[in-house]
C-alpha positions as CSV (number, residue, x, y, z in Angstrom):
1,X,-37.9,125.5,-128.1
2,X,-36.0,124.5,-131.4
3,X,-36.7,126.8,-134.0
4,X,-38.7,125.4,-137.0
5,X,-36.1,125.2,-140.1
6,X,-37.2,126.6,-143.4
7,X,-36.3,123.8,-146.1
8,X,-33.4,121.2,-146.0
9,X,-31.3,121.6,-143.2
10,X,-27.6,122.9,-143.7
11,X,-24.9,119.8,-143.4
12,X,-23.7,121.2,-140.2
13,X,-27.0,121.6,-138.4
14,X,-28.2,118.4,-139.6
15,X,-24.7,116.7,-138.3
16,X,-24.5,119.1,-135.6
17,X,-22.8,116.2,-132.5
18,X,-25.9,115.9,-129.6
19,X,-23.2,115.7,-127.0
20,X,-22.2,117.8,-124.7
21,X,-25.3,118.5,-124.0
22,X,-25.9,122.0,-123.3
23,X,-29.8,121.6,-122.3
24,X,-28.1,118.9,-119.7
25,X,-25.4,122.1,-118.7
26,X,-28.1,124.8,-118.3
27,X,-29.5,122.0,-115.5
28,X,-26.7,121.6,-114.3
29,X,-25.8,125.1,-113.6
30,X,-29.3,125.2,-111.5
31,X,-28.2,122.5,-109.8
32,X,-25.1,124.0,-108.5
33,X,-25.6,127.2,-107.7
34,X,-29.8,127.6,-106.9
35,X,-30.7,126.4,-103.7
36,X,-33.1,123.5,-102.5
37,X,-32.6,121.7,-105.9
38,X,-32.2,118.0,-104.7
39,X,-34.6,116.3,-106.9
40,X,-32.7,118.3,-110.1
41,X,-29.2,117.1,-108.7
42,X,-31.0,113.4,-108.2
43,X,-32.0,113.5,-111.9
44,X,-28.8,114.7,-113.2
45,X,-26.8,112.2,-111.1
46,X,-29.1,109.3,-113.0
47,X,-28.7,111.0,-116.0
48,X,-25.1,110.9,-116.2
49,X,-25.2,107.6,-114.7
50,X,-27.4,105.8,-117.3
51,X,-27.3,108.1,-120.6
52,X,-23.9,109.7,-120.6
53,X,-21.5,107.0,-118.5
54,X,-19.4,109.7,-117.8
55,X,-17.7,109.3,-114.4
56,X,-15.7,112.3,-114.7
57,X,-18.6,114.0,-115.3
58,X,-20.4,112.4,-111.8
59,X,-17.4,113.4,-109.9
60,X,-17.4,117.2,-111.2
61,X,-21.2,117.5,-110.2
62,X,-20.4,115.8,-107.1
63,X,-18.1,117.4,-106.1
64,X,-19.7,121.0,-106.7
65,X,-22.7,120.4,-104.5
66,X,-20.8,118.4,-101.8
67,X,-22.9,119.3,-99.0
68,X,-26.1,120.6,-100.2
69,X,-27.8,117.3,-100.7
70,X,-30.4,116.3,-98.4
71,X,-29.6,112.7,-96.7
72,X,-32.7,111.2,-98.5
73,X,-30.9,111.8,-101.9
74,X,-27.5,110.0,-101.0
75,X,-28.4,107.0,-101.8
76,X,-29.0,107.6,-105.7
77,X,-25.4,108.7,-105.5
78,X,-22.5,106.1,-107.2
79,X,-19.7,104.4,-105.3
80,X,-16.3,104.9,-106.2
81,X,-15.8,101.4,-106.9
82,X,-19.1,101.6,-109.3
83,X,-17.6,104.7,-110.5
84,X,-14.3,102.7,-111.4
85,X,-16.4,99.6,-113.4
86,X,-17.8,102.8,-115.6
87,X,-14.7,103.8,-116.4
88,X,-13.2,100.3,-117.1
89,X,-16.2,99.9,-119.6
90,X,-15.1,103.0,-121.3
91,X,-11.8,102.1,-121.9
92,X,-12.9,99.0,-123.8
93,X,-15.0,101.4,-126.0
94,X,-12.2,103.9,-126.8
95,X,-10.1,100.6,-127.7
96,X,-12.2,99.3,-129.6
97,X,-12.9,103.4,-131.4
98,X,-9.6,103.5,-131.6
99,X,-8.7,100.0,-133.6
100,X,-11.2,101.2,-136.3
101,X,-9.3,103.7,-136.8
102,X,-6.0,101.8,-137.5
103,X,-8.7,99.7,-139.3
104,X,-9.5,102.6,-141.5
105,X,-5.7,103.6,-142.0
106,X,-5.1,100.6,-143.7
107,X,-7.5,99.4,-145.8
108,X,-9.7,102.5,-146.2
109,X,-9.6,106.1,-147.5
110,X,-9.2,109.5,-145.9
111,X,-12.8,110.3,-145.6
112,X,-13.3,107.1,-143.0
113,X,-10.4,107.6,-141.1
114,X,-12.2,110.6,-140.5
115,X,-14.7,109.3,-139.5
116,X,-13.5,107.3,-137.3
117,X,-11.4,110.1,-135.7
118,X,-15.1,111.7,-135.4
119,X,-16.5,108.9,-133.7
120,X,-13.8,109.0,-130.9
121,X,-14.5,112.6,-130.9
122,X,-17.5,112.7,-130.0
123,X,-17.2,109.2,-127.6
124,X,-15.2,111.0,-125.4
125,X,-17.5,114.2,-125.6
126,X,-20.3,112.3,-124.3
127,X,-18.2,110.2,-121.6
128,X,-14.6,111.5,-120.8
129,X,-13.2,114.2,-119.6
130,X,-12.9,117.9,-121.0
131,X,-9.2,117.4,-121.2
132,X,-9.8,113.9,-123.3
133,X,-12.5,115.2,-125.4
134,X,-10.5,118.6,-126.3
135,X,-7.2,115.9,-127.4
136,X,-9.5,113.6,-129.2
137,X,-11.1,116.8,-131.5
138,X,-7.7,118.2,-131.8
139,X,-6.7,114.9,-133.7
140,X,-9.5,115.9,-135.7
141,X,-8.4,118.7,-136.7
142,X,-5.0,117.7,-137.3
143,X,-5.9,115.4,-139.9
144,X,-3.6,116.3,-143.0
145,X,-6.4,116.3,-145.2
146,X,-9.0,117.3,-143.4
147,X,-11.5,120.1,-145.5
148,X,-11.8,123.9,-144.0
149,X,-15.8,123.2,-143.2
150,X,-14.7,120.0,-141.4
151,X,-12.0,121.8,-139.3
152,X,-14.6,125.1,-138.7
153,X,-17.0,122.2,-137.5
154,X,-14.6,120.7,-135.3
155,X,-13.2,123.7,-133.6
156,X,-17.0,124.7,-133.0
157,X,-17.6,121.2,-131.3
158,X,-14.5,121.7,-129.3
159,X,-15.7,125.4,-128.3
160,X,-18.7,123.4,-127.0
161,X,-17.1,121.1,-125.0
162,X,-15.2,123.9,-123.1
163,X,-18.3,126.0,-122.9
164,X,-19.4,123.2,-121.4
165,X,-17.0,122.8,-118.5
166,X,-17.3,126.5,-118.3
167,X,-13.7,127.2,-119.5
168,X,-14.8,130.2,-121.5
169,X,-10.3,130.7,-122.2
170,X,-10.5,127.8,-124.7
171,X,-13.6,128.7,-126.2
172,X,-12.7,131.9,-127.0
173,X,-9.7,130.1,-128.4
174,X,-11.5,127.3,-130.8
175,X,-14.3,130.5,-131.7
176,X,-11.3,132.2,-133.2
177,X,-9.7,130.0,-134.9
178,X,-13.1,128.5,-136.4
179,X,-13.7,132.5,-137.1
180,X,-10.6,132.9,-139.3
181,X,-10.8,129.9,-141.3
182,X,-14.5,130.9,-142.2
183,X,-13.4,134.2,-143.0
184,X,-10.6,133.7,-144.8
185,X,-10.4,129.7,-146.2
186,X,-12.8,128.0,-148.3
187,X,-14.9,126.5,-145.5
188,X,-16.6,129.6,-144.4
189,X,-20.2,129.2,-145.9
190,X,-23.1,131.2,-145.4
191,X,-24.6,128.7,-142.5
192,X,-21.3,127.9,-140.7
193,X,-20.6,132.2,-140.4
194,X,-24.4,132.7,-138.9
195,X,-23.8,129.6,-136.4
196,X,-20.3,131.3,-135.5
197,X,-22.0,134.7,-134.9
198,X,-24.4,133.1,-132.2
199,X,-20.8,131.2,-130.6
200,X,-19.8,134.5,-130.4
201,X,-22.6,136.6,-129.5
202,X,-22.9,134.2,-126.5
203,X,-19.0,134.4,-125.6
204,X,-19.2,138.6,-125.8
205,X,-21.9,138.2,-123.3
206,X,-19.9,136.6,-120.8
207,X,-17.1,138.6,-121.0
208,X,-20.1,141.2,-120.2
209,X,-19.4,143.5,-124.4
210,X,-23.0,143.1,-124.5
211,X,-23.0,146.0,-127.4
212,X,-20.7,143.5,-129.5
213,X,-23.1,140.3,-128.3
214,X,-26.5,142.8,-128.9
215,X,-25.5,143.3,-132.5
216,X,-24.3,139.5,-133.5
217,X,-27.6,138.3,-131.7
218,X,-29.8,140.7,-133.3
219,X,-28.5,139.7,-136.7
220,X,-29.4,135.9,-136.2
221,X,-32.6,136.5,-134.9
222,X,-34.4,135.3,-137.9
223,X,-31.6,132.6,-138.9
224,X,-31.1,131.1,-135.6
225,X,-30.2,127.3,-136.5
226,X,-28.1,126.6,-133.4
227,X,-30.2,124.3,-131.3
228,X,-27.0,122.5,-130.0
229,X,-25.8,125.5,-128.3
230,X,-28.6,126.9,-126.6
231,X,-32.9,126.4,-127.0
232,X,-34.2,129.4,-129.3
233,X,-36.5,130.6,-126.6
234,X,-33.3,130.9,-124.5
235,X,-31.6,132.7,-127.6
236,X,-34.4,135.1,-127.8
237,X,-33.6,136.1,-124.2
238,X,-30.5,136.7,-124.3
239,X,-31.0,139.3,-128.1
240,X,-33.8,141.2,-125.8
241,X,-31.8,141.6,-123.2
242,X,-28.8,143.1,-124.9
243,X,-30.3,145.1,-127.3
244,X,-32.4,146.8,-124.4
245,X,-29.1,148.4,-123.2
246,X,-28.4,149.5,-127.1
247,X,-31.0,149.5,-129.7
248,X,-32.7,153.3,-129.8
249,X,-36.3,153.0,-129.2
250,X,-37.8,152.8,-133.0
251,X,-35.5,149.9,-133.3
252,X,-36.5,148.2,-130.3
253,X,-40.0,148.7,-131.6
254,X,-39.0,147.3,-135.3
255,X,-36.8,144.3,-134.7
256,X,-37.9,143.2,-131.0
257,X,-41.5,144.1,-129.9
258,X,-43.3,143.7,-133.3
259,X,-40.3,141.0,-134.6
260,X,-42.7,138.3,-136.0
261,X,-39.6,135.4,-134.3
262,X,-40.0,136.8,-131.0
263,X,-43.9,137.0,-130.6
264,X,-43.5,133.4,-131.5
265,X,-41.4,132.3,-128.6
266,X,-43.4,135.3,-126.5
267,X,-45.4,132.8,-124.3
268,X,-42.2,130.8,-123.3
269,X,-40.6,133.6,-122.0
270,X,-43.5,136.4,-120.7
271,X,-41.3,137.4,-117.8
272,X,-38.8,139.0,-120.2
273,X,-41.4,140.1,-123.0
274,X,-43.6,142.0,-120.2
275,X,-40.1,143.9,-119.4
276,X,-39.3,145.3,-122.5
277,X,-42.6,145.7,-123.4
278,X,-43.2,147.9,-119.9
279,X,-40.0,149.7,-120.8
280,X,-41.5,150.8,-123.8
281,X,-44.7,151.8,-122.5
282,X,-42.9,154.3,-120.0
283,X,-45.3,151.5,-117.7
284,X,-42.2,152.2,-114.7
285,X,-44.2,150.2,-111.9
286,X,-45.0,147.2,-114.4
287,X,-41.1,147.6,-115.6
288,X,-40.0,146.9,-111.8
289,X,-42.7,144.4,-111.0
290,X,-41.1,142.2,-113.8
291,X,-37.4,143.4,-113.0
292,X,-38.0,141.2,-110.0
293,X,-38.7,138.1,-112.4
294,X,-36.6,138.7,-114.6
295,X,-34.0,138.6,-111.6
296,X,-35.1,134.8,-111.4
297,X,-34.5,134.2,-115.0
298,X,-31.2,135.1,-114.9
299,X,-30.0,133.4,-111.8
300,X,-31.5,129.9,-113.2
301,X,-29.2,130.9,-116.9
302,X,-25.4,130.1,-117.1
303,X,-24.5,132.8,-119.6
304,X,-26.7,135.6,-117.3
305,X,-26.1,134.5,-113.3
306,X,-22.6,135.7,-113.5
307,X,-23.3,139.5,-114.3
308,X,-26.4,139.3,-112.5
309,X,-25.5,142.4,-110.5
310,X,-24.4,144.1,-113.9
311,X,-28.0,143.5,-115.5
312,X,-30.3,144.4,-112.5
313,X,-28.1,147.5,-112.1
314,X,-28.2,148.3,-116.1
315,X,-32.5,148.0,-116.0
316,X,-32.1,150.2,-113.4
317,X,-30.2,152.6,-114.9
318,X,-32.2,152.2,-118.5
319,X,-35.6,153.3,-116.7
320,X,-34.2,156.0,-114.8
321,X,-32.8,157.7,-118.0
322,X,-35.8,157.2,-120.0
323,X,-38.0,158.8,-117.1
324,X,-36.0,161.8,-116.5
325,X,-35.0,162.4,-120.5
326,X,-38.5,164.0,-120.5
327,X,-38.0,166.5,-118.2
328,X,-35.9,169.1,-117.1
329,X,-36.7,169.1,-113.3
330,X,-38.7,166.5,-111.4
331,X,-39.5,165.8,-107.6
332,X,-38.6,162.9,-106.1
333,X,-42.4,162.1,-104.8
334,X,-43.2,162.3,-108.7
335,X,-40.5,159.9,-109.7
336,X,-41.3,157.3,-106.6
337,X,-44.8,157.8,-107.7
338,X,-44.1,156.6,-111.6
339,X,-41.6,153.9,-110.2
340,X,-44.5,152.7,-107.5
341,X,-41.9,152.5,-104.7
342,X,-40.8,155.0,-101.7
343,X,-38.7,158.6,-102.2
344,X,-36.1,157.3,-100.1
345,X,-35.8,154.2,-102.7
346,X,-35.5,156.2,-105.1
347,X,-33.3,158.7,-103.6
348,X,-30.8,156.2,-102.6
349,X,-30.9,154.5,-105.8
350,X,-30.6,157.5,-108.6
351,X,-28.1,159.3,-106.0
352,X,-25.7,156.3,-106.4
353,X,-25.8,156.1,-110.3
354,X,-25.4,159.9,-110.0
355,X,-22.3,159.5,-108.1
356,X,-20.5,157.0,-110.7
357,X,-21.2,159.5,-113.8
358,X,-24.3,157.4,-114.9
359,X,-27.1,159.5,-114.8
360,X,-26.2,163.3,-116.0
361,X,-28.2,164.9,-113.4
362,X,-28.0,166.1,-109.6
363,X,-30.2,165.8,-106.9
364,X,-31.7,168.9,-104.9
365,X,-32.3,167.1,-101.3
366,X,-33.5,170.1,-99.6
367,X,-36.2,170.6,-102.2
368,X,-36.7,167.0,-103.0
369,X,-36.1,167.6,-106.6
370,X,-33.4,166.0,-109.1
371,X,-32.3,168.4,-111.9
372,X,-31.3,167.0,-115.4
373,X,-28.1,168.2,-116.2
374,X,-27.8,167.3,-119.9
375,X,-24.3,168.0,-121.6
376,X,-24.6,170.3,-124.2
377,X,-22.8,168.6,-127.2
378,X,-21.3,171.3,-128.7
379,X,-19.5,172.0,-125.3
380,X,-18.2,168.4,-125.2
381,X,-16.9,168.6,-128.7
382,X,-15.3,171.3,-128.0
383,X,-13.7,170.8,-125.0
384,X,-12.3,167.6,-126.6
385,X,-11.0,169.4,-129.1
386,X,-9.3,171.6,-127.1
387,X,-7.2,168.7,-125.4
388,X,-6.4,166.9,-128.5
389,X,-5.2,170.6,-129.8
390,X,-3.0,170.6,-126.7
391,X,-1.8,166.7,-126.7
392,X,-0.8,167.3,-130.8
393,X,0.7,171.0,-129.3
394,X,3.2,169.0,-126.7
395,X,4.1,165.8,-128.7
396,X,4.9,168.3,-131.3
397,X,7.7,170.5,-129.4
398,X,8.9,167.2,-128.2
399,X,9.8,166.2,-131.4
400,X,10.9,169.5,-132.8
401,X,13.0,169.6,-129.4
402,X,14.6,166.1,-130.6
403,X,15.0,167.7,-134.3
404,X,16.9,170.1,-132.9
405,X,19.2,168.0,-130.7
C-alpha cells in the first residue's frame, strides 16, 4: 500500500526515479531464498525480460536459483545468444542517451545537460548493471553545477540501486553523504531529511541497531512519503517491530496500537498487529500462536530474513520478561500454562536466555520454580562507581609516577 499524500506532493517524491524497482526486489528475494517458488521465478524472469531488458539482471537471478527450477519452467528461460541481442539493443540506447548529452553541451544550458545525465542515469538503473548504474549517477553528481537537493536526490537513487543488488557497503556510503549535505548545505529541506531518515532507519535495521532504526521509523510514521523504497504497509512492519524491542509499554500503546496510520494499514498486515497487540494483552499463548506467523513474514522480507534468528529469539525474550516482571517466584507449570506449551519447553528455552545474562533470574529445577533475581539499582550504581573510583585511582599514580620521572 502507498500512503495517501496530504496536498501537493514534495518535488522529490513526485520525481522520485520508478527504477530499481524495490516491489520487483522484495520478489525477488522470495524467489531466491523461499522454496517451491517456480511460478514467482517464471514471472520475474518475464518481467526482466519484457519490462526491464536488463540482461545482467536475468543472469544474476539466474544464476541465484541455478538448480531449483522445476524442468517445466526452463523453457521461459533466455538463451545466451537472446541474452546478447538484449544487450546489443541497449547499447544503441545508451548511444543514442549519450549523444543528447553532447547535444545538450553544446547548444543548451546546464539544467538539460542535466537532464540528460538524468536520463542515462536512470537508463542504466532500469537495464544495466549495478556497477553501470552507480558510474552513470556518479556523473550526476559530479556535475560542476549541480544544486545540493539535486546531488542529495542522486546519492539517494544511487543508495537504491545498491540496496537493490544488496550491497548494503555502498548504501551506507551514498546515505551518508546524502545525510551531510542535507544537514549541512542548502539542499536539506524538510521532505528530503524525513525520506533520509526512512533510508536510514531501513540500513540501521540491517546492520541489526534496531534501537537507532526503532526511533527514525517511529518518527516518520505519520510522514511516510517513500513509496520508492519500500510499500507503507511494509514500512509499518518494520516501526512495529523495532519499537516492540524499545518503546515502554504506554508508548507502545500511544504511538503503535491506538496510532490512527497503523490501524489503517492493520488489515494488510494482521499477522504482525495480532502480535503486538497479544503482547500487550499479557495474551502469551495468542503472542506465540502469531510468533509462528510472524516467522513467515519475515522469511518472505529482505530487510527481516537475515536476522531472522535475532527476531524470533528477541520475541522470545520480550514475553518472557514481561511474564516474570510481575512476580517474584513462579513455577514452571504456571509459566508453560500462560505460554500454552510444555515445562520442558519452557525450561529449555528461559534456562538458555538465563545462561547468556538475558533474563535476570535463576531457575530452581528441583522445585520447578524460576526465581526473579532483579538487580537492585542502587547496588549497580554503586558498584560502578566503585570501579570508575579505582580506574581514575590507577591512571592517576601512573601519571603522578611519570611527573615524577
Amino acid at each position: 500500500m502507498s500512503k495517501p499524500s496530504s496536498g501537493a506532493p514534495s518535488a522529490t517524491e513526485e520525481t522520485a526515479a520508478p527504477y530499481p524497482n524495490m516491489d520487483f526486489c522484495q520478489k525477488m528475494h522470495c524467489a531466491i531464498h523461499l522454496p517451491h517458488q517456480e511460478s514467482l521465478q517464471v514471472e520475474l524472469f518475464n518481467q526482466i525480460a519484457a519490462e526491464l531488458e536488463n540482461p545482467s539482471l536475468y543472469r544474476h537471478l539466474r544464476d541465484a536459483i541455478s538448480g531449483s527450477m522445476q524442468t517445466g519452467a526452463s523453457p521461459a528461460l533466455l538463451t545466451e545468444d537472446g541474452l546478447k541481442a538484449m544487450e546489443n539493443k541497449l547499447a544503441a540506447e545508451l548511444e543514442e542517451l549519450e549523444r543528447k548529452v553532447e547535444e545538450a553541451k553544446e547548444s543548451a544550458g546546464d539544467m538539460e545537460v542535466m537532464d540528460a545525465r538524468l536520463e542515462i542515469a536512470r537508463f542504466a538503473a532500469k537495464s544495466l548493471s549495478e556497477a553501470e548504474a552507480l558510474e552513470a549517477y556518479q556523473k550526476v553528481i559530479d556535475l560542476p553545477k549541480l544544486s545540493s537537493g539535486k546531488k542529495i536526490d542522486a546519492l539517494m537513487e544511487s543508495a537504491r540501486v545498491a540496496s537493490f543488488y544488496g550491497d548494503s557497503k555502498k548504501a551506507d556510503h551514498f546515505i551518508e553523504q546524502a545525510d551531510k549535505l542535507a544537514n549541512e548545505g542548502s539542499g536539506g529541506d524538510w521532505d528530503r531529511r524525513n525520506r533520509l531518515k526512512v533510508y536510514k532507519g531501513l540500513q540501521f535495521m540491517l546492520h541489526r541497531d534496531m534501537e537507532a532504526a526503532s526511533k527514525l521509523l517511529l518518527d516518520c510514521i505519520a510522514t511516510f512519503t517513500c513509496n520508492e523504497i519500500c510499500t507503507y504497509s511494509d514500512f509499518i512492519v518494520y516501526a512495529i517491530l523495532t519499537n516492540m524491542l524499545h518503546l515502554p509499554r504506554p508508548g507502545l500503546k500511544k504511538h503503535i496500537i491506538d496510532g490512527p496510520e497503523i490501524i489503517s494499514v492493520a488489515t494488510e498486515i494482521p499477522q504482525v498487529i495480532n502480535l503486538v497487540r497479544a503482547f500487550y494483552d499479557c495474551d502469551y499463548k495468542s503472542y506465540l500462536r502469531s510468533m509462528v506467523e510472524v516467522e513467515a513474514v519475515l522469511m518472505k522480507d529482505r530487510y527481516l530474513h537475515p536476522h531472522a534468528a535475532f527476531w524470533m529469539r528477541e520475541l522470545h525474550i520480550l514475553a518472557y520478561k514481561q511474564f516474570l516482571d510481575s512476580y517474584q517466584s513462579v513455577t514452571l507449570q504456571a509459566l508453560a500454562d500462560a505460554f500454552g506449551v510444555s515445562p520442558d519447553f519452557v525450561d529449555y528455552h528461559a534456562s538458555r536466555f538465563i545462561a547468556s545474562n538475558r533474563l535476570s533470574a535463576k531457575i530452581d529445577k528441583y522445585g520447578g520454580v524460576i526465581v526473579t533475581n532483579r538487580p537492585d539499582l542502587k547496588n549497580a550504581q554503586y558498584r560502578e562507581m566503585i570501579q570508575k573510583g579505582d580506574l581514575l585511582l590507577n591512571r592517576i599514580q601512573k601519571l603522578a609516577r611519570v611527573v615524577d620521572v
